[in-house]
C-alpha positions as CSV (number, residue, x, y, z in Angstrom):
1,X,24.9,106.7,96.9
2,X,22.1,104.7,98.9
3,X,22.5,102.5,101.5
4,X,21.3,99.3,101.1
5,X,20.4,96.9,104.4
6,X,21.6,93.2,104.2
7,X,19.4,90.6,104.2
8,X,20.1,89.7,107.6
9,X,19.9,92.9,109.0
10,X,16.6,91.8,111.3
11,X,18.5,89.3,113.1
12,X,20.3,92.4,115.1
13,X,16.9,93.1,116.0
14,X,15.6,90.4,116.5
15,X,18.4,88.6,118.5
16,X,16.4,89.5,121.9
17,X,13.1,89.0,121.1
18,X,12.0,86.4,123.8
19,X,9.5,84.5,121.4
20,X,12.1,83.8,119.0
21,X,15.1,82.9,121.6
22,X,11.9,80.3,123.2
23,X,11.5,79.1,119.7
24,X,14.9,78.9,119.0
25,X,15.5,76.7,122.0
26,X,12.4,74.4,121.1
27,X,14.1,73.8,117.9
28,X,17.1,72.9,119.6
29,X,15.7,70.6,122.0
30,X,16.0,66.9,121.5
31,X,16.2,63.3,123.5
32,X,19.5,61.9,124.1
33,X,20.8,59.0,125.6
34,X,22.8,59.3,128.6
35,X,25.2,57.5,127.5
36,X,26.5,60.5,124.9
37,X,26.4,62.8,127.6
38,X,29.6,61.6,129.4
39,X,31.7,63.8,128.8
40,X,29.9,66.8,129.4
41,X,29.2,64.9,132.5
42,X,32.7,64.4,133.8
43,X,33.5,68.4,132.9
44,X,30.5,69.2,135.3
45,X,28.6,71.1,132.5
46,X,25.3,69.2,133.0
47,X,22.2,70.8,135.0
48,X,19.4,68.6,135.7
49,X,16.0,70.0,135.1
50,X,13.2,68.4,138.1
51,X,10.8,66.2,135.7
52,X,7.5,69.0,137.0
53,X,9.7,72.1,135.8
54,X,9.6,73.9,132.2
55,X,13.0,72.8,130.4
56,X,12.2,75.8,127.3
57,X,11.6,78.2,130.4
58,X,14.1,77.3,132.3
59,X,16.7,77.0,129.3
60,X,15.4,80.5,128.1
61,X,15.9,81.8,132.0
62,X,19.8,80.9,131.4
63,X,20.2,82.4,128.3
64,X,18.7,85.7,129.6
65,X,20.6,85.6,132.7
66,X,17.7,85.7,134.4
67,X,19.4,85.3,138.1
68,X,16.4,85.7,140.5
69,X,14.5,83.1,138.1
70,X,17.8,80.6,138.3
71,X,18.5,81.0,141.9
72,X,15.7,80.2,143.0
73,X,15.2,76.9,141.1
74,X,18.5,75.9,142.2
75,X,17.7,77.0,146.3
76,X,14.3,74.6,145.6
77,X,16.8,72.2,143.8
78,X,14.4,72.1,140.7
79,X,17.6,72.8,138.8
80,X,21.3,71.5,139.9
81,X,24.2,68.7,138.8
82,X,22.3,65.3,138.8
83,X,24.1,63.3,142.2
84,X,26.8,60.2,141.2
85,X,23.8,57.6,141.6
86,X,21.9,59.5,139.5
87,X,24.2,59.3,136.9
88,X,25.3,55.8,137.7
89,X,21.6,54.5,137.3
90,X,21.2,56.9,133.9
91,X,24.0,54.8,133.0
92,X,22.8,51.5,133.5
93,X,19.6,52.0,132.5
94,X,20.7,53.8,128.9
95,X,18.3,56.6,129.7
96,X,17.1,59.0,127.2
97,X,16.9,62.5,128.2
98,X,15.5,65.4,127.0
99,X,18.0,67.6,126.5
100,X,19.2,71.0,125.5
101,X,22.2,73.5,125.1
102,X,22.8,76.5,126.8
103,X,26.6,77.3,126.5
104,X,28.3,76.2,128.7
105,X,25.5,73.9,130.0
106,X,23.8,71.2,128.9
107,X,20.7,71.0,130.4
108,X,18.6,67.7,131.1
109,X,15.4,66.4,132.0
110,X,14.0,62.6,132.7
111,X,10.3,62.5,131.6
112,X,8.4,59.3,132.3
């Protein structure tokens, strides 16, 4: 008897290939308005991402548990849970964010 691979057998391998987890999270990346982001909001699952910083990069630095990368964005607060007025003036204004998922965070970033 032979043994035959299933047709998704590459995705083992290629499950940690850093290209493919960045273009992964490109894929996933979208704008959002604030305003949907609530939730996520009141549970204290949302990072802000500083508007000069890499969203993919930083997004693919969580996924990776990349902890020297992470800690260090968060010491220079390039990375951290966006402050009440923050949120309050995200609200009023109905900003769009560019946004993407990292479980259990949700990751955003205000672009001018």
């Amino acid at each position: 008897m032979t043994a035959v691979t299933p047709p998704d057998a590459h995705l083992i391998i290629d499950e940690h290939d850093p290209a493919l987890i960045e273009a992964k999270i490109i894929s996933e990346t979208a704008k959002i308005s604030w305003l949907d982001l609530q939730k996520f909001y009141a549970a204290g699952s949302v990072l802000k991402v500083a508007a000069q910083a890499d969203l993919v990069k930083v997004a693919l630095a969580l996924q990776q548990d990349d902890t020297a990368k992470i800690s260090r964005w968060l010491a220079s607060a390039e990375i951290g849970q966006p402050s009440v007025e923050q949120a309050q003036q995200w609200y009023q204004q109905q900003t769009q964010l560019w946004a993407v998922v990292i479980a259990p965070w949700v990751l955003v970033q205000q672009r001018d």
